[in-house]
C-alpha positions as CSV (number, residue, x, y, z in Angstrom):
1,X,107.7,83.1,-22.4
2,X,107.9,85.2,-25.3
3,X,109.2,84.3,-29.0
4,X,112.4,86.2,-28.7
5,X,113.7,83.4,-26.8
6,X,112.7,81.4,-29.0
7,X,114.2,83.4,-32.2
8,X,117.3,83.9,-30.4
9,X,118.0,80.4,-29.6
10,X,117.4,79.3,-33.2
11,X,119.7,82.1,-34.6
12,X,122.7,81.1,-32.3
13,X,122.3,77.4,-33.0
14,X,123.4,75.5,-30.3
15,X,122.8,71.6,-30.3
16,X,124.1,70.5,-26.9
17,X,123.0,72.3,-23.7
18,X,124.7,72.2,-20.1
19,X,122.1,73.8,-17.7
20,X,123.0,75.6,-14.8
21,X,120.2,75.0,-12.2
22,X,120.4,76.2,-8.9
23,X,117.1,74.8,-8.3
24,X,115.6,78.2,-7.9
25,X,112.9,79.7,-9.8
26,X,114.8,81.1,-12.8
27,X,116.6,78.1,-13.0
28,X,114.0,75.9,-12.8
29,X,112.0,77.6,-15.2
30,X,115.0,77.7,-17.6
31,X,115.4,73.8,-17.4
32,X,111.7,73.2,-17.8
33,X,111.3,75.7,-20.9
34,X,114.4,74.1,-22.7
35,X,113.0,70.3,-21.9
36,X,109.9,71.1,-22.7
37,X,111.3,72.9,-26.3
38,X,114.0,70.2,-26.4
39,X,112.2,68.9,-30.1
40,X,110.8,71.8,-31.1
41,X,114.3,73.8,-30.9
42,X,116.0,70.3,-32.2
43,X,118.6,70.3,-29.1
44,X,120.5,67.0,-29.8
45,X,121.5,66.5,-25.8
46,X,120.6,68.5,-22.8
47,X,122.5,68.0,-19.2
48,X,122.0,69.7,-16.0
49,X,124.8,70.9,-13.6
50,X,124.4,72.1,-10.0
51,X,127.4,73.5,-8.1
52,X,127.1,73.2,-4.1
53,X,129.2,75.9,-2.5
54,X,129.4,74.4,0.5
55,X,128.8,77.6,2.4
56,X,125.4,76.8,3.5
57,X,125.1,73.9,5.9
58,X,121.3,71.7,5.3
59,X,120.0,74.0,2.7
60,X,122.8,73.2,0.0
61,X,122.3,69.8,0.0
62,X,118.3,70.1,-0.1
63,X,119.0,72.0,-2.5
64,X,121.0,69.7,-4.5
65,X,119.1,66.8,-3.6
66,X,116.2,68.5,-5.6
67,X,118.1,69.4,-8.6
68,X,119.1,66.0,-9.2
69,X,115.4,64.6,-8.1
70,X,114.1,67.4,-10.7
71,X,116.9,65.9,-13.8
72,X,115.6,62.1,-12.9
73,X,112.0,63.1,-13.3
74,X,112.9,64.5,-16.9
75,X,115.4,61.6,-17.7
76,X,118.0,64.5,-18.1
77,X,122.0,63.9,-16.9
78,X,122.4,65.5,-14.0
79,X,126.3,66.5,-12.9
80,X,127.1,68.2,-9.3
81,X,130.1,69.8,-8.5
82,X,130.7,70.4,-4.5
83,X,133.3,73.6,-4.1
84,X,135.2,74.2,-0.9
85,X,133.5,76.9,1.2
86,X,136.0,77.6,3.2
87,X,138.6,78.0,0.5
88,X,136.1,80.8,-1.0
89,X,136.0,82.4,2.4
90,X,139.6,82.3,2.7
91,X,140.4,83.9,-1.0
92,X,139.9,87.5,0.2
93,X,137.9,90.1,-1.8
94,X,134.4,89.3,-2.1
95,X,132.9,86.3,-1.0
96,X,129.9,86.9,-3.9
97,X,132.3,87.1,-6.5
98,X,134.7,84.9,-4.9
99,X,131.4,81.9,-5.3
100,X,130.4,83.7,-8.6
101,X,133.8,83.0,-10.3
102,X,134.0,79.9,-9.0
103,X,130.8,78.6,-10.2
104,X,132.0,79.4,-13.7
105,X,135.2,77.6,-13.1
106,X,133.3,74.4,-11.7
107,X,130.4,74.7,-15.1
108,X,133.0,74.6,-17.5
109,X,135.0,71.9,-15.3
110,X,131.7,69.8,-15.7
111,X,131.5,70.8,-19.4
112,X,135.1,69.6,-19.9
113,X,135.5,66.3,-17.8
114,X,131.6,64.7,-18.8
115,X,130.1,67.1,-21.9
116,X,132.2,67.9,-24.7
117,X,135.6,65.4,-24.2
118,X,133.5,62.2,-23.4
119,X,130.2,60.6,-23.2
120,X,128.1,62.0,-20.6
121,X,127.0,59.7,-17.6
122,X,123.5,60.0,-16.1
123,X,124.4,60.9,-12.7
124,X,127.5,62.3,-12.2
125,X,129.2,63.8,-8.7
126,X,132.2,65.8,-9.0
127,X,134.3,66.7,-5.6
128,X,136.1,69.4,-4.5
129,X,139.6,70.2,-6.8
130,X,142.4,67.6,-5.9
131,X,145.8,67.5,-6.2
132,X,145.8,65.2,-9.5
133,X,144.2,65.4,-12.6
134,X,142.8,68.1,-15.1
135,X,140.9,71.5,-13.5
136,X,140.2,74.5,-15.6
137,X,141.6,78.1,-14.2
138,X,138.6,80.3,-14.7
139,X,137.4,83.3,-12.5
140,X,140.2,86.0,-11.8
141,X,139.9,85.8,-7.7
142,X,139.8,82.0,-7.0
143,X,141.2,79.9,-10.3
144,X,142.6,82.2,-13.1
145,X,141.0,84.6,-15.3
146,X,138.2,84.9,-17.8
147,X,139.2,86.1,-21.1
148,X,136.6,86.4,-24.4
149,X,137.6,84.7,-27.3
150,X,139.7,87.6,-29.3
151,X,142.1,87.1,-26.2
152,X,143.6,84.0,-28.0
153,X,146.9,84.7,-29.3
154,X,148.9,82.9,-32.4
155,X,152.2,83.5,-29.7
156,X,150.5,80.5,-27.3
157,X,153.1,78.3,-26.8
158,X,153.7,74.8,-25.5
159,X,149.7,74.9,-25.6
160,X,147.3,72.7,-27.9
161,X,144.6,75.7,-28.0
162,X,140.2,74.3,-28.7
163,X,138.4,76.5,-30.2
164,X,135.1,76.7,-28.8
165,X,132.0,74.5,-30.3
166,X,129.5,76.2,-31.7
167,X,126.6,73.6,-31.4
168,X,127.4,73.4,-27.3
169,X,126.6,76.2,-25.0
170,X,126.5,76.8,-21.1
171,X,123.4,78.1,-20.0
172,X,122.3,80.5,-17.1
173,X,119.0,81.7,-15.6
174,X,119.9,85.4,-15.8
175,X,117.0,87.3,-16.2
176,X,115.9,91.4,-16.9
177,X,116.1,91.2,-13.0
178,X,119.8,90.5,-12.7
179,X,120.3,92.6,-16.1
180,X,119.0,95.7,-13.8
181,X,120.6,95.0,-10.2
182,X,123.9,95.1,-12.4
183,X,123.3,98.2,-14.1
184,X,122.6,99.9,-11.2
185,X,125.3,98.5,-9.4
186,X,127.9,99.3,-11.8
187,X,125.9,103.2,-12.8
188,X,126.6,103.5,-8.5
189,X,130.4,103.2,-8.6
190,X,131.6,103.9,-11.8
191,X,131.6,102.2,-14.7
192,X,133.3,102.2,-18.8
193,X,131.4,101.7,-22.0
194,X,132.2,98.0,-21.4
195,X,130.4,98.0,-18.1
196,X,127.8,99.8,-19.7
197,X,126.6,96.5,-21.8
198,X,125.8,94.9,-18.5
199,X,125.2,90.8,-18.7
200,X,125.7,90.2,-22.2
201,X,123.1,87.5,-24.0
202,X,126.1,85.4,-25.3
203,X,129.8,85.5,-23.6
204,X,132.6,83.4,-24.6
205,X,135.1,82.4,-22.3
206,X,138.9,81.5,-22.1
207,X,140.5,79.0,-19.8
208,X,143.5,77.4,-19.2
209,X,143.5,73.1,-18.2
210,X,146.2,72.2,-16.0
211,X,147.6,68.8,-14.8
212,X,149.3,68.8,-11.2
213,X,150.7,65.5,-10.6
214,X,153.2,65.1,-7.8
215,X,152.9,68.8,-7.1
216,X,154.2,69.8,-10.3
217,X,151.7,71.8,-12.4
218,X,151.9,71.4,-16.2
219,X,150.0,73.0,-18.7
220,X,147.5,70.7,-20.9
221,X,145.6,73.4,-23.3
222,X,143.7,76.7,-23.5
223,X,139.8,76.8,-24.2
224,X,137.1,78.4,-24.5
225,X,133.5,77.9,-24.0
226,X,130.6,80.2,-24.9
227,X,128.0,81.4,-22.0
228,X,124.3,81.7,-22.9
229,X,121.5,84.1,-20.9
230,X,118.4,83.5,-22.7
231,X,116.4,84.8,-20.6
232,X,117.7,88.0,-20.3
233,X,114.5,89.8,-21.4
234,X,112.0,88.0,-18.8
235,X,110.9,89.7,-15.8
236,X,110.5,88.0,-12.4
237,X,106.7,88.4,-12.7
238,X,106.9,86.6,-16.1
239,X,109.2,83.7,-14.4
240,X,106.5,83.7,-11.6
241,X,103.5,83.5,-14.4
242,X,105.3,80.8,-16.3
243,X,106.2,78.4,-12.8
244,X,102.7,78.4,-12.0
245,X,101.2,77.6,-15.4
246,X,103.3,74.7,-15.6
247,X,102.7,74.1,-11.5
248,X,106.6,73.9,-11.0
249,X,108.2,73.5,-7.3
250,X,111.4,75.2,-6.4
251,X,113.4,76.3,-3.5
252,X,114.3,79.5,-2.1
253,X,117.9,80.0,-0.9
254,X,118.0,81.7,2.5
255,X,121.1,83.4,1.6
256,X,119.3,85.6,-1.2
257,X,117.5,87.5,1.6
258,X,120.8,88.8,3.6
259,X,120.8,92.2,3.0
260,X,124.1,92.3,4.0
261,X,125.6,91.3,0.6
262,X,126.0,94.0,-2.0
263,X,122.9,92.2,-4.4
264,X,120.8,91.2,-2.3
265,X,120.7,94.7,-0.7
266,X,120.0,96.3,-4.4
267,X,117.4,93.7,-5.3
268,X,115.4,94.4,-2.1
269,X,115.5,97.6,-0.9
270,X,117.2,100.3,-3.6
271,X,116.1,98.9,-7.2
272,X,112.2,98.6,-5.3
273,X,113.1,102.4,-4.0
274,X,114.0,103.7,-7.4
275,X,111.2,101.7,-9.4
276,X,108.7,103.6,-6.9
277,X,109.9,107.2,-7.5
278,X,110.4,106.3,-10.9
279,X,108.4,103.6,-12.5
280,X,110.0,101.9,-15.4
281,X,113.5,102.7,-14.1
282,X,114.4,98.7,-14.0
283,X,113.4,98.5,-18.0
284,X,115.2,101.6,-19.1
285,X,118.6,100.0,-17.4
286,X,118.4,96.7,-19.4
287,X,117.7,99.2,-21.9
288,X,120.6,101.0,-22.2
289,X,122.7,98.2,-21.4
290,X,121.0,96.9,-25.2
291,X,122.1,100.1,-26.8
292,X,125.6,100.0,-24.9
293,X,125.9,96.7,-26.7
294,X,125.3,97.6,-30.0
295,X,127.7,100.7,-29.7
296,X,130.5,98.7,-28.0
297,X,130.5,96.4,-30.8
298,X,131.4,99.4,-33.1
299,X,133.5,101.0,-31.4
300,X,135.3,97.9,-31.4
301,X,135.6,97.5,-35.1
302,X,136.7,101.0,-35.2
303,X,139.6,100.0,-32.5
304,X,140.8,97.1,-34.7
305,X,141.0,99.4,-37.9
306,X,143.0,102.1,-35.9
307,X,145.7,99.5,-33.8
308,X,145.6,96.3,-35.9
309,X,148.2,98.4,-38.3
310,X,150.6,98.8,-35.2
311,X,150.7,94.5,-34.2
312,X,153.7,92.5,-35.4
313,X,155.2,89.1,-35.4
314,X,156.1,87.7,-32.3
315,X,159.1,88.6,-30.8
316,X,161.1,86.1,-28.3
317,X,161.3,86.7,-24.4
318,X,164.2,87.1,-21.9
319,X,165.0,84.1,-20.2
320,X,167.3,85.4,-17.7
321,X,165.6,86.5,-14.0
322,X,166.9,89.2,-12.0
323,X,168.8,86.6,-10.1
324,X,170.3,85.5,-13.2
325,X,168.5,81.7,-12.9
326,X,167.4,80.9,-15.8
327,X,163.4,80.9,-15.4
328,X,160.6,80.7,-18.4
329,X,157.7,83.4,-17.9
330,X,156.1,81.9,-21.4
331,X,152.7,84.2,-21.2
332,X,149.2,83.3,-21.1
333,X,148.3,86.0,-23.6
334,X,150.4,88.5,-25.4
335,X,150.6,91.0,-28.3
336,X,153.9,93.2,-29.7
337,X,153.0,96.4,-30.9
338,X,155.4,98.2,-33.4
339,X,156.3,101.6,-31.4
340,X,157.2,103.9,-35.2
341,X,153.7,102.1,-36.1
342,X,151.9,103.1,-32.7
343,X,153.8,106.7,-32.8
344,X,152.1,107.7,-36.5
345,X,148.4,106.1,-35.2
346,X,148.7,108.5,-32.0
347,X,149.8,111.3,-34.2
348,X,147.3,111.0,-36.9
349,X,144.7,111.1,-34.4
350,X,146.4,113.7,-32.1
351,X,142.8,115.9,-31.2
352,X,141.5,112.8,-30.1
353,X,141.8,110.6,-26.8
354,X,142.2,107.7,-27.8
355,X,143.7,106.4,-24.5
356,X,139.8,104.6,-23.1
357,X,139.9,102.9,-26.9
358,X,143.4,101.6,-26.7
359,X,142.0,100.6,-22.9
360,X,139.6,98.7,-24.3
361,X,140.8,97.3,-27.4
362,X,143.9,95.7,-25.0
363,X,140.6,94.3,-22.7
364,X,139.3,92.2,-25.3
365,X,142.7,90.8,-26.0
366,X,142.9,89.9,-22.7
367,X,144.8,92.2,-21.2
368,X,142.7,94.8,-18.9
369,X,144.5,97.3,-17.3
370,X,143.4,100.6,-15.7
371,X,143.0,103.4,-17.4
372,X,145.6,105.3,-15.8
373,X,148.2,103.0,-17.7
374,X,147.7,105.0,-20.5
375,X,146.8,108.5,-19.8
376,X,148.9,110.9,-20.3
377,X,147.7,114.3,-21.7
378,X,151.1,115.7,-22.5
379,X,151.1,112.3,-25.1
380,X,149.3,112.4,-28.9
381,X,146.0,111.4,-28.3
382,X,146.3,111.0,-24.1
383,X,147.9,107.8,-24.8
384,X,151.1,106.8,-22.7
385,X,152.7,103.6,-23.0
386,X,155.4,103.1,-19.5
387,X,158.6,101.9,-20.1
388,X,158.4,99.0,-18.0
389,X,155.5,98.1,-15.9
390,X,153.5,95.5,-13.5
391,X,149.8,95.3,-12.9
392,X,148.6,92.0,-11.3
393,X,149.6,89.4,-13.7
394,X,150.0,91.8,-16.5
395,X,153.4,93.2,-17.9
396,X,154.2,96.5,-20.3
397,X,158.0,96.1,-21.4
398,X,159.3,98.5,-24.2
399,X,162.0,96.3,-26.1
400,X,163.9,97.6,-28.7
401,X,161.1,99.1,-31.5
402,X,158.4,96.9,-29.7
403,X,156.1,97.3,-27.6
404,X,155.4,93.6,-25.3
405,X,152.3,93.5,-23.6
406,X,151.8,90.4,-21.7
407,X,149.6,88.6,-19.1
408,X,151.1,85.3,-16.8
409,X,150.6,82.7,-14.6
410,X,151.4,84.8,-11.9
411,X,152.8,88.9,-10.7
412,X,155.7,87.0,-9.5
413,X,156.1,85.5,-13.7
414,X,155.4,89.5,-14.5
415,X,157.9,91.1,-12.3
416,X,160.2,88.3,-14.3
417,X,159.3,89.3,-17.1
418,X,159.6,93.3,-16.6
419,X,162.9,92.5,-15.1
420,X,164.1,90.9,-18.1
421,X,163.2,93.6,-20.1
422,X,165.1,96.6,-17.9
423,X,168.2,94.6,-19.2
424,X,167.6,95.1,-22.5
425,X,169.1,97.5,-25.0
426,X,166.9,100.4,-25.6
427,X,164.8,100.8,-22.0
């Protein structure tokens, strides 16, 4: 492995590690690097988390059988978290990111229940979601939404809101490999400068802890938790070098050679095609995804000079439903912009679009829309803010001289909310 991981690691400064291991090779050669660094990179507690899917009958539970065999040969707790298959199946969309987002949720369900609120056990076995206790609602498809940090609003309420640690860190096998295949996947249909940045090295995440007892949801807290890729910058044939110095096992999962899903098909046949005809191709994506990186992260300081002078306090929201029944559609995540204040920034930058950067700025807040929200070349700057509008679980209202942009629970809560806002004075 080379010293950048090293360098990195020591520069972020985690303490406490939860490993995901699938019990493939990346994986396994993550765990074993980390273990075998655990002193020399003073890592004060190191866990390992599996998460069965339950969409492969035999396999998974080999496969999780050798995880937990791999943890009790290091003396490492070992946590497993069995998902519902069919529920993924049944989500709609796409049954890879449909498992993908679930994955997340179940990591930082392992993270919350045995890592960073108690103790750790040695062996731990987490079942599938029931209807009691805490769950975290991570992964937009099948349990919520992920949401980086600067989505966390002051205007949280009926919330205790953690702040993430900074000593403990969830960490994934993603290698230069996976860096590429998404590159090219997201260069194929289209993509922004976010997209651009590809897997980023560090990512943190916001989730929201809910309690159902007696089928009544109630909301606990929101957290975050940070996501680490470390080995971002290592090449399969580096991976491959490293298992067979340190004669490490692993298993393959069948699954990964089914052409029929969207990665597998890039990672066998069109990545190989394109390295061919072009040799170096797979290096120069995780390139520019670097570069993409660094220029997101200015572009971003350049969004918060331009719109931070447009936010203002809070501003209360309409009970009242369009059935007149009192309802409370309190959001997940919400900013008020001042409209005078958002009129002068459009104007002073009228021979510029500023539309994709008021897109983007609104993303990191947590609210993503489409771009098409806010086009509108007839506007200062292509920027259009609608009266009154609904996308997913995210809702525009004009209010008065403010400007509510909101994300809920639910479209059903955002439809609420919108409808509220038709009533009153000034839409």
């Amino acid at each position: 492995m080379n010293n950048s991981i090293a360098d990195s690691f020591r520069h972020h400064g985690f303490k406490r590690l939860l490993l995901s291991v699938s019990g493939g090779l990346d994986s396994i050669c993550l765990a074993h690097y980390f273990i075998q660094n655990r002193e020399n990179f003073g890592i004060e507690w190191l866990g390992i988390a599996h998460v069965h899917h339950g969409l492969r009958v035999g396999t998974a539970d080999r496969d999780a059988a050798f995880v937990g065999a791999f943890a009790r040969k290091y003396n490492i707790p070992f946590f497993l978290k069995k998902l519902d298959g069919e529920a993924l199946k049944a989500a709609g969309g796409s049954l890879e990111e449909n498992a993908r987002d679930a994955r997340y949720g179940a990591l930082i369900e392992i993270a919350e229940k045995n890592v960073t609120l108690e103790a750790p056990s040695a062996y731990t076995t987490l079942g599938t979601k029931s209807l009691s206790g805490s769950y975290p609602l991570c992964g937009d498809r099948v349990h919520g939404s992920y949401r980086s940090r600067s989505s966390l609003q002051d205007d949280i309420s009926n919330s205790e809101l953690r702040t993430p640690n900074s000593e403990f860190v969830i960490v994934t096998a993603h290698h230069a490999g996976d860096q590429a295949e998404t590159m090219y996947m997201r260069l194929r249909r289209g993509t922004t400068l976010a997209g651009l940045r590809g897997i980023q090295e560090v990512r943190e995440v916001q989730c929201e802890m809910w309690n159902v007892e007696c089928g009544i949801t109630h909301h606990t807290f929101h957290t975050t938790h940070s996501i680490y890729r470390p080995f971002l910058s290592v090449t399969r044939q580096e991976l491959l070098a490293y298992a067979r110095e340190n004669k490490l096992e692993w298993v393959e999962d069948e699954s990964n050679a089914d052409v029929n899903f969207a990665r597998n098909k890039v990672r066998h046949e069109m990545l190989p095609r394109l390295e061919r005809e072009r040799p170096g191709a797979m290096a120069q994506l995780c390139r520019i995804a670097a570069l993409a990186e660094k220029a997101y992260g200015k572009v971003m300081i350049e969004c918060d000079k331009i719109f931070a002078t447009c936010l203002h306090a809070k501003m209360a929201i309409p009970a009242q439903g369009l059935d007149n029944k009192v309802s409370d559609p309190t959001p997940r995540t919400s900013i008020s912009l001042d409209k005078k204040n958002l009129r002068k920034v459009l104007v002073a930058h009228g021979n510029t679009d500023l539309s994709e950067m008021f897109r983007l700025w609104l993303s990191e807040k947590g609210l993503r829309f489409p771009i098409g929200f806010f086009y509108e070349p007839k506007e200062p700057a292509c920027v259009k803010i609608p009266h009154h509008a609904v996308y997913r679980r995210r809702a525009i209202v004009k209010i008065g001289q403010s400007v509510r942009i909101c994300e809920f629970g639910s479209p059903e809560e955002a439809e609420i909310f919108v409808s509220c806002g038709k009533k009153n004075k000034g839409l």
